[in-house]
C-alpha positions as CSV (number, residue, x, y, z in Angstrom):
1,X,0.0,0.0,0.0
2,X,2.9,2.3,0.9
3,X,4.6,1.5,-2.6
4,X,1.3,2.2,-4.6
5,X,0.5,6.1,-2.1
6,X,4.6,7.1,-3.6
7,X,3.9,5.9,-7.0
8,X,1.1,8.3,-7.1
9,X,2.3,10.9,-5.2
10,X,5.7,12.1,-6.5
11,X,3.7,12.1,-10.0
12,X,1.4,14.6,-8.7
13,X,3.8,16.6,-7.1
14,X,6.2,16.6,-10.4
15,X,3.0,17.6,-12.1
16,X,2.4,20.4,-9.6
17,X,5.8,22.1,-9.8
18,X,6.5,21.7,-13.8
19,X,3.0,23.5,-13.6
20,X,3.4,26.4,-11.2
21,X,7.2,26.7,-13.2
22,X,5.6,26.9,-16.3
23,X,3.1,29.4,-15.1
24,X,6.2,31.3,-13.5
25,X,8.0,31.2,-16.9
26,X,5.3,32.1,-19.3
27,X,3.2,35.0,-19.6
28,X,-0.6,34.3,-19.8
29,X,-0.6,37.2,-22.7
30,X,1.1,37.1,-26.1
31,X,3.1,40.4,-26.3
32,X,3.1,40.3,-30.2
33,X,-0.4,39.6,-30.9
34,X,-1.1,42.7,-27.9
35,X,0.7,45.1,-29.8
36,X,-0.7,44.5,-33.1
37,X,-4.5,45.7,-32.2
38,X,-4.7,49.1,-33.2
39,X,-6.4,51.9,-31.1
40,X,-9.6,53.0,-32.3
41,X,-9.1,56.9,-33.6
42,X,-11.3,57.5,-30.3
43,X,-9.1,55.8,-28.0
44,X,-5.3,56.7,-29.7
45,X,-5.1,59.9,-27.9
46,X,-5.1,58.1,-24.5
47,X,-2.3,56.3,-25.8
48,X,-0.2,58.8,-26.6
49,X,-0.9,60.9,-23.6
50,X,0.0,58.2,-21.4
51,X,3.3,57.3,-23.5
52,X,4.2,61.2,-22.6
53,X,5.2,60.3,-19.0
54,X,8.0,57.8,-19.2
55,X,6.4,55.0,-18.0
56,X,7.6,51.5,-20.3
57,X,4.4,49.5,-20.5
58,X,3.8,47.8,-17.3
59,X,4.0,43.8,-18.5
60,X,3.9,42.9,-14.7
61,X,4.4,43.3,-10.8
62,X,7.8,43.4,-11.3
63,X,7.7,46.8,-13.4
64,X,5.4,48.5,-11.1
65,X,7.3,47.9,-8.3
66,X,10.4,49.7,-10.0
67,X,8.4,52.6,-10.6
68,X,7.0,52.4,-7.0
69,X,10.6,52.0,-5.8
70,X,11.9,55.3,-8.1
71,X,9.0,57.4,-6.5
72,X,7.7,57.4,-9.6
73,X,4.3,55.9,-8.7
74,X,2.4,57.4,-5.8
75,X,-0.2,55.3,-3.7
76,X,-3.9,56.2,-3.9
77,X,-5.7,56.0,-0.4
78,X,-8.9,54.0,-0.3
79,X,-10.7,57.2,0.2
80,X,-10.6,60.7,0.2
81,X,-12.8,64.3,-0.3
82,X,-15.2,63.4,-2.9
83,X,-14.6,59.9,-3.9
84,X,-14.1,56.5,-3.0
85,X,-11.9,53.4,-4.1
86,X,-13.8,50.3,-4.4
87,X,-12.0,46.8,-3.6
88,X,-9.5,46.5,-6.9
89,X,-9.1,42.8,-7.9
90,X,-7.7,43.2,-11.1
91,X,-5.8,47.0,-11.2
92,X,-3.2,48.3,-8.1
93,X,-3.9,51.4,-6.5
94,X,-0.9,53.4,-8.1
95,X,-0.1,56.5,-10.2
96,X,1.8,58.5,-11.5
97,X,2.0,62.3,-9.5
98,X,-0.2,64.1,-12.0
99,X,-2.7,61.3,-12.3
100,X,-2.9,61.2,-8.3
101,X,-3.5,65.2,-8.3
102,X,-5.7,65.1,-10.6
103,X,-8.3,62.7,-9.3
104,X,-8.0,63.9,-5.6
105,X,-8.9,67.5,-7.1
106,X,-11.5,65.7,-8.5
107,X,-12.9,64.5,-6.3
108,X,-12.8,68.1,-3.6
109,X,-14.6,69.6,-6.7
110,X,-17.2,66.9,-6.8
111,X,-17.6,66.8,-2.7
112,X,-17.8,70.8,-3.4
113,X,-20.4,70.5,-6.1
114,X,-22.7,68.1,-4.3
115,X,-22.6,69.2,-0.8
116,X,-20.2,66.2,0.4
117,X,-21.1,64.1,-2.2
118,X,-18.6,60.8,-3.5
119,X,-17.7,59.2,-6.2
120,X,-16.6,55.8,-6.9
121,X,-13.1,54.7,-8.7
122,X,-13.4,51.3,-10.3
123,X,-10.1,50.3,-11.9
124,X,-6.9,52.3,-11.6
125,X,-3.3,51.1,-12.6
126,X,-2.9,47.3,-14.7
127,X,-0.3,45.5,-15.8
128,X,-0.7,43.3,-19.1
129,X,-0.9,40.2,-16.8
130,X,-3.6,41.8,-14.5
131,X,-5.1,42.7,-18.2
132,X,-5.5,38.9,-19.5
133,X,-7.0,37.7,-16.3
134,X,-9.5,40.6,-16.5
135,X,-10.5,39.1,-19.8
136,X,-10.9,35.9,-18.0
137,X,-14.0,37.2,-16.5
138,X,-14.8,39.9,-18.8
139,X,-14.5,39.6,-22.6
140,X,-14.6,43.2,-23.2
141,X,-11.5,43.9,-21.3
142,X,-8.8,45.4,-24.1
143,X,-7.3,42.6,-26.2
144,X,-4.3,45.7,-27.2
145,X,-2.5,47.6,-25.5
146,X,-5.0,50.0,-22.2
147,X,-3.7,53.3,-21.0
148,X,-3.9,52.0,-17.9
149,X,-1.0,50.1,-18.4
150,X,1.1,53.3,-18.1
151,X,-0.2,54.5,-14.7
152,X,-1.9,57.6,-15.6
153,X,-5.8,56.5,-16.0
154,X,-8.5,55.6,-13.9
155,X,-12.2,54.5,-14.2
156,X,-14.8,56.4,-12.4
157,X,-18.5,54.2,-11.9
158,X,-21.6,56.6,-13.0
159,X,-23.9,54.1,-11.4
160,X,-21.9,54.3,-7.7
161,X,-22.3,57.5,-5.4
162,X,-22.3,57.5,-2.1
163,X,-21.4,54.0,-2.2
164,X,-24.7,53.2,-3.5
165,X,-25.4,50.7,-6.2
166,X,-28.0,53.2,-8.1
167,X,-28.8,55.1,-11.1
168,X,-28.6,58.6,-10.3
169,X,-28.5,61.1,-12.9
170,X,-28.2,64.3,-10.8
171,X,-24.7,62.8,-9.4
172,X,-24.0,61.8,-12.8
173,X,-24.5,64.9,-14.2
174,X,-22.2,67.2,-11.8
175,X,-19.5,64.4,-12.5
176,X,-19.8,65.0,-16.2
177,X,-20.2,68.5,-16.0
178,X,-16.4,68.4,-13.8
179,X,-14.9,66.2,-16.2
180,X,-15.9,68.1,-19.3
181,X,-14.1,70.8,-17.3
182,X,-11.0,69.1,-17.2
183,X,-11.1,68.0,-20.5
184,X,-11.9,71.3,-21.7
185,X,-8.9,72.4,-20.1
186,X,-6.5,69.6,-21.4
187,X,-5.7,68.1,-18.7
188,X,-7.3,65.1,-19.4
189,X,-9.4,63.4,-22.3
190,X,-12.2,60.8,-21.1
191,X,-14.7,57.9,-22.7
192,X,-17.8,56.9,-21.6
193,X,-18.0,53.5,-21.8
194,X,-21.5,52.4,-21.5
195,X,-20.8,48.1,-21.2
196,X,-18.4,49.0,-18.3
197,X,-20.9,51.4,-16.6
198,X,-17.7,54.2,-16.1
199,X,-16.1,56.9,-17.4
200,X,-12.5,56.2,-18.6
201,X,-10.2,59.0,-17.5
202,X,-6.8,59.7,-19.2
203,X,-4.3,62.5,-17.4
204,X,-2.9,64.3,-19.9
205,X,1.0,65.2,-19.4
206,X,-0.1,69.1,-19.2
């Protein structure tokens, strides 16, 4: 009985490693294939903005620890005046300086606006790994390259304020009305994107 228990076992286990090696060594993306999907004439100028920082595109943990480690990328706190993080299982709360100013001035000018009103961030900073499993789940996640893989976008919900699951078009309509501000400044260009339920926000490099 012993004999049979390590005939089967050490398999198993030789199975598990070559596995979890395998899945070390190889991405679960194909780099080539992600950089030959063109931007949409919409979305090009969120690329290029967010290739005006410096950032290389973030492939993985590894690269956004470097920037985190160069000061380079700032921390977002869950919360602040006028908006709200929620729980981030496929983006890392990160940015770069600009990107962090921006949305926490967003978000006093919203608080302002609605008389202590919030808003709620979806989705901030994602590597290409965090990317593919995103897809996983969600087969409209980006099969190119995303601007938030440069660590100067964010995605604000316009069906969450106050941290309430709800439709609410007044709310929704002072955080338009703020981000067409921005944008008419050019500090930032921005997408509604009606599947995802958010607003996709670009920092500009301004």
């Amino acid at each position: 009985m012993k004999k049979f228990l390590c005939v089967v076992f050490v398999p198993f286990i030789y199975s598990l490693h070559y596995s979890q090696t395998t899945k070390k060594a190889f991405p679960c993306y194909d780099l080539t294939s992600v950089l030959k999907v063109e931007p949409t004439a919409l979305y090009k100028p969120h690329l290029d903005a967010s290739k005006s920082f410096g950032v290389q595109l973030l492939k993985d943990s590894k690269t956004v620890q470097k920037y985190i480690t160069k000061g380079k990328f700032h921390k977002i706190k869950k919360s602040g005046k006028g908006y709200r993080i929620q729980r981030l299982d496929y983006s890392r709360p990160y940015m770069v300086s600009k990107a962090k100013t921006t949305l926490e001035n967003m978000g006093s000018k919203f608080s302002k606006n609605t008389k202590g009103g919030t808003f709620t961030v979806s989705s901030i900073t994602r590597t290409l790994e965090d990317q593919c499993r995103l897809r996983r789940v969600n087969s409209n996640a980006s099969l190119g390259i995303s601007s938030h893989n440069y660590g100067n976008s964010f995605d604000i919900s316009y069906i969450r304020f106050n941290d309430v699951l709800k439709y609410n078009p007044k709310m929704e309509a002072a955080l338009e009305k703020i981000l067409k501000h921005y944008a008419d400044a050019g500090r930032i260009y921005y997408i509604k994107e009606k599947q995802q339920s958010c607003y996709h926000i670009t920092v500009r490099n301004y």
